[in-house]
C-alpha positions in Angstrom: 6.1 -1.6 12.2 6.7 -4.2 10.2 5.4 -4.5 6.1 4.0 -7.8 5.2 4.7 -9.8 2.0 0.8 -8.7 1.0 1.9 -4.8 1.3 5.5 -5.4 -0.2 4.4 -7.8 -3.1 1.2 -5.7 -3.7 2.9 -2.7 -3.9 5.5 -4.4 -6.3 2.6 -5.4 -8.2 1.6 -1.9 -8.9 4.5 -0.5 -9.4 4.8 -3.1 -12.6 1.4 -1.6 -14.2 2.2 2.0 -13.6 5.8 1.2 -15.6 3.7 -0.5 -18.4 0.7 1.7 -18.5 1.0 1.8 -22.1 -0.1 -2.0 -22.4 -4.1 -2.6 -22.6 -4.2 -4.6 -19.2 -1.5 -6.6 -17.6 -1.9 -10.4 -16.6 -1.2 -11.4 -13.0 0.4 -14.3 -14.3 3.0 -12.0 -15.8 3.4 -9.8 -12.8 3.9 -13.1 -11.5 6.5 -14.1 -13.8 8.7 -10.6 -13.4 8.7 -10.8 -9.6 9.0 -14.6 -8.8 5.6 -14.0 -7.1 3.1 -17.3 -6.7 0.5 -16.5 -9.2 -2.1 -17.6 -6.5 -0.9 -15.4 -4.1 -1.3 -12.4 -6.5 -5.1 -13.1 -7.1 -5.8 -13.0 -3.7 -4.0 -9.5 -3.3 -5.7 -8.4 -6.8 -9.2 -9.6 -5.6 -8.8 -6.9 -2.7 -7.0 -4.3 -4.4 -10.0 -4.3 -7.0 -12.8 -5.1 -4.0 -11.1 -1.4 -2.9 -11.0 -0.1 -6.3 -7.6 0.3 -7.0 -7.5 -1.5 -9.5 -10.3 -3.2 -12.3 -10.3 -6.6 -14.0 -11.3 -7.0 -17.7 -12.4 -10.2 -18.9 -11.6 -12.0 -22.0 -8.8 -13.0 -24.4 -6.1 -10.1 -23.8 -8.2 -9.5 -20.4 -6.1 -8.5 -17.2 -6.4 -5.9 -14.6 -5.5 -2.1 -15.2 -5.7 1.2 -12.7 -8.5 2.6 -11.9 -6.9 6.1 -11.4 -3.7 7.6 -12.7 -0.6 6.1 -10.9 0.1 10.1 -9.6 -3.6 9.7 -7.6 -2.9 6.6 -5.7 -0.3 6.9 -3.2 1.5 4.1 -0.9 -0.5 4.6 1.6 -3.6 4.0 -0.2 -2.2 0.6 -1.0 -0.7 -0.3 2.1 -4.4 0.7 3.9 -6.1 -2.2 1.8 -3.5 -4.9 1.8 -2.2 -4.8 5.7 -4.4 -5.1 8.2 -3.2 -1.9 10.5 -0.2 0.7 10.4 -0.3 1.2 14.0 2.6 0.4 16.1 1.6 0.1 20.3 -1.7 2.6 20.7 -4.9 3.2 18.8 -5.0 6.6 17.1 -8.2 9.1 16.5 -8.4 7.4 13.1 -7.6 3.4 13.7 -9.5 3.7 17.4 -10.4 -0.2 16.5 -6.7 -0.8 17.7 -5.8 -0.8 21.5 -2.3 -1.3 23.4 -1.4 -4.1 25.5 -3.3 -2.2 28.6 -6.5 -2.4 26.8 -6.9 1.4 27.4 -5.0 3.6 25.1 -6.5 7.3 26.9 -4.7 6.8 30.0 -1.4 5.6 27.8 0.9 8.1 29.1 3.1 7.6 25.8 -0.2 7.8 23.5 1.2 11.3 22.1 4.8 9.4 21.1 2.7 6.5 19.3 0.3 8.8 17.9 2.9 11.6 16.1 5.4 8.2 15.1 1.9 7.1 13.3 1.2 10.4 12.2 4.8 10.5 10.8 4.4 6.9 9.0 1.4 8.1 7.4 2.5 11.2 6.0 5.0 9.7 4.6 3.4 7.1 2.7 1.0 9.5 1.4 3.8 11.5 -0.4 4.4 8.7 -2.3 2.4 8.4 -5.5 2.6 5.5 -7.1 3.6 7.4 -10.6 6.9 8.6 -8.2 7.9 4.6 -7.7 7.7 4.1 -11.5 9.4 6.5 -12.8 12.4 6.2 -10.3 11.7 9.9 -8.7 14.1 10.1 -5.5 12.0 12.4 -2.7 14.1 14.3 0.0 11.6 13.9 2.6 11.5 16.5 5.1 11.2 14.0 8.0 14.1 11.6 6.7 16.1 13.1 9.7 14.1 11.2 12.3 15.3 7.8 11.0 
């Protein structure tokens, strides 16, 4: 599995507003600034993030984008879901069934139950991640770190 620089630089994104969610709105051009991100490239990572309402844009002088929830009720996963285009590493799960393996048919896959618990795995994880943990440094003992 491998994160894109939409998921890594979107992520980074929100992890700035949830640190400064004590600011009216933040700009994407200060974002920008903090990370050495392309301004350009942020809008078109915003304009989804707020199509999957993550995030809202507020027009006007001091205007910007803020949350749309508290940083503890959106995790990495819910970020991750709207900026990369699949999680999945060989075979389609029950949920992402739009994916298939090389074969074309993921039911007879004989290692479908190894792809399906090391995506199960992935997501869990993810979703134990609230974006409020990221921002204010919190260091999670996952139960499943032993299997990396």
């Amino acid at each position: 599995m491998k994160i894109s620089t939409r998921g890594r630089y979107g992520l980074k994104a929100l992890i700035d507003m949830a640190r400064r969610k004590d600011e009216k709105c933040v700009t994407v051009a200060s974002i920008a600034q903090n990370h050495g991100i392309s301004e350009h490239y942020l809008e078109q990572l915003f304009a989804s993030l707020k199509k999957a309402g993550l995030v809202k844009s507020i027009r006007g002088s001091g205007g910007g984008y803020v949350l749309s929830k508290p940083p503890d009720e959106i995790s990495v996963g819910d970020i991750l879901r709207v900026l990369e285009r699949t999680f999945m590493t060989v075979c389609a799960t029950d949920d992402e069934s739009t994916h298939v393996c090389a074969s074309g048919n993921c039911s007879v896959c004989a290692a479908k139950p190894v792809w399906d618990k090391l995506y199960g795995s992935i997501n869990n994880i993810l979703e134990s991640y609230k974006l409020s943990d990221l921002a204010n440094g919190d260091q999670k003992e996952s139960k499943d770190a032993d299997i990396f």
